[in-house]
C-alpha positions in Angstrom: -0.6 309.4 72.5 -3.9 311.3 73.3 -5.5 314.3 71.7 -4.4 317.3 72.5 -6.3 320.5 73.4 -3.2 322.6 72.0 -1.8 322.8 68.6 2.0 322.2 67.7 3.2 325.8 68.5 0.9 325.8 71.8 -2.4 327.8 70.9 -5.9 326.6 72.2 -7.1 324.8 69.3 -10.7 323.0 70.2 -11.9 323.1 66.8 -9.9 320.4 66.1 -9.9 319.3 69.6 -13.5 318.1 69.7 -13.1 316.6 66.0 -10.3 314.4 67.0 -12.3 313.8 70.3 -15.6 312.9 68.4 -13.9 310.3 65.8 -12.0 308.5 68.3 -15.6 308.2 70.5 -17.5 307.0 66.7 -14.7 304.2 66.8 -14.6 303.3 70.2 -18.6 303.2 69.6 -18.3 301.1 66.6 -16.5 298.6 68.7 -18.8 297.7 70.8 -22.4 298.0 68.6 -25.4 296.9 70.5 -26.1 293.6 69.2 -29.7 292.2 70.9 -30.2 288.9 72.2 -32.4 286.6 70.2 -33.8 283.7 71.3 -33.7 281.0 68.4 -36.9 278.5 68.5 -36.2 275.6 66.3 -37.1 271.9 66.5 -35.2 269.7 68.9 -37.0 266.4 69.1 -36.8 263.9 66.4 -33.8 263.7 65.1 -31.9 265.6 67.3 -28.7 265.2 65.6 -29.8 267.0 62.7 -31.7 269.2 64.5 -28.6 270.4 66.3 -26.7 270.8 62.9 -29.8 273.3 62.2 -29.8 275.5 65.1 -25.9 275.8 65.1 -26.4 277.3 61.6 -29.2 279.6 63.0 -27.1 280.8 65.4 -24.4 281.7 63.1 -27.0 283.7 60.8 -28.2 285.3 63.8 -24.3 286.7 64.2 -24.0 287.5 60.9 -27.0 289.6 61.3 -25.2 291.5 64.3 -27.5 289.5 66.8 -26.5 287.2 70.1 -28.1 284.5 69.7 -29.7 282.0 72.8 -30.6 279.1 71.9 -30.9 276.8 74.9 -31.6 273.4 73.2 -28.2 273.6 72.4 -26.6 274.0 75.9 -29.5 272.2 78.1 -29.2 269.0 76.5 -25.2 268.7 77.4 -26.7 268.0 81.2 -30.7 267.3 81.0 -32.4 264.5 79.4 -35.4 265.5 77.4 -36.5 261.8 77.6 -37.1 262.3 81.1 -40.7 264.0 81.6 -39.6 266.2 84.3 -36.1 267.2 83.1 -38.5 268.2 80.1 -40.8 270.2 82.7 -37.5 271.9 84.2 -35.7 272.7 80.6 -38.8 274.4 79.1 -39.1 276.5 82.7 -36.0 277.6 81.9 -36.3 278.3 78.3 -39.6 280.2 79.2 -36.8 282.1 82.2 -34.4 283.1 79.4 -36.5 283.6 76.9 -37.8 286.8 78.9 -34.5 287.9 78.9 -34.0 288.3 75.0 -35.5 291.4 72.7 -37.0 289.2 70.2 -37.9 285.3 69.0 -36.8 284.1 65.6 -38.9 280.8 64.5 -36.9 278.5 62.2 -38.3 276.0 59.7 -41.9 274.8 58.8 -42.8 272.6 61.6 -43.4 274.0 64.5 -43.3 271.7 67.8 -45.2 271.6 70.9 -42.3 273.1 73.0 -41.4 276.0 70.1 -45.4 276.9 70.1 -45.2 277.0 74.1 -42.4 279.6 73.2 -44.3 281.3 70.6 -47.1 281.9 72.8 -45.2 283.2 75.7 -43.5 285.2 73.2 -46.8 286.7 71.2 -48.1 287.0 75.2 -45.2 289.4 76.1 -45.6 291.3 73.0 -42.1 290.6 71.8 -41.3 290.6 67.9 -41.7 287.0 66.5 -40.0 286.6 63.4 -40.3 283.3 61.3 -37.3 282.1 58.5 -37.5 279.2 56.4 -34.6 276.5 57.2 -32.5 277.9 54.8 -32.8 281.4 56.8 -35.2 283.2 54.4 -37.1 285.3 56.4 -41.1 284.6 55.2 -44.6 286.2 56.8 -46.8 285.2 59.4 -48.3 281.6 58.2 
């Protein structure tokens, strides 16, 4: 049933009109929030088992913080071999690619590898917000 611009006994009523109009456009808003896309930098190589673990719980803070995260060491891996020197080359192209694409860059954990400072510094060189978290998703200042 939609909103009507006439009351029960058929009088103009747009007092009540726009107020039904407005609340049903604050929950249709509130349905689709803006959420920006954040590109998650954490370490990869090493052990990458664990270092999946850790970016998968990234990723879920960065949704609980009403972000989308990207974090492409978690998809590029399923198809590219980071062993292989220029599979490497391609994947961090394309990191550097989609990293463009995202709002800001959120740095995870203490140690910070070659490939994540590659990211930092395109990041810093764009001008886009670099925020750093401890591993345990504490956000801390610039070290």
């Amino acid at each position: 049933m939609g909103i009507r611009k006439f009351n029960s006994e058929g009088y103009h009523d747009p007092t009540t009109y726009e107020a039904l109009s407005n609340i049903r456009k604050e929950e249709k808003a509130a349905k689709r929030a803006y959420r920006p896309l954040v590109y998650i930098c954490s370490p990869f190589a090493g052990d990458t088992e664990i270092n999946t673990e850790k970016t998968r719980h990234y990723c879920r803070f960065a949704v609980r913080n009403a972000c989308i995260p990207l974090a492409p060491h978690l998809f590029f891996p399923q198809f590219m071999d980071d062993a292989v020197p220029a599979e490497r080359s391609l994947a961090m192209f394309m990191n550097m690619v989609l990293l463009g694409r995202c709002e800001q860059v959120w740095v995870f954990g203490r140690a910070i590898s070659a490939g994540m400072a590659a990211e930092i510094e395109k990041a810093e060189k764009r001008n886009m917000p670099v925020r750093y978290f401890t591993e345990n998703c504490e956000e801390v200042g610039l070290s």
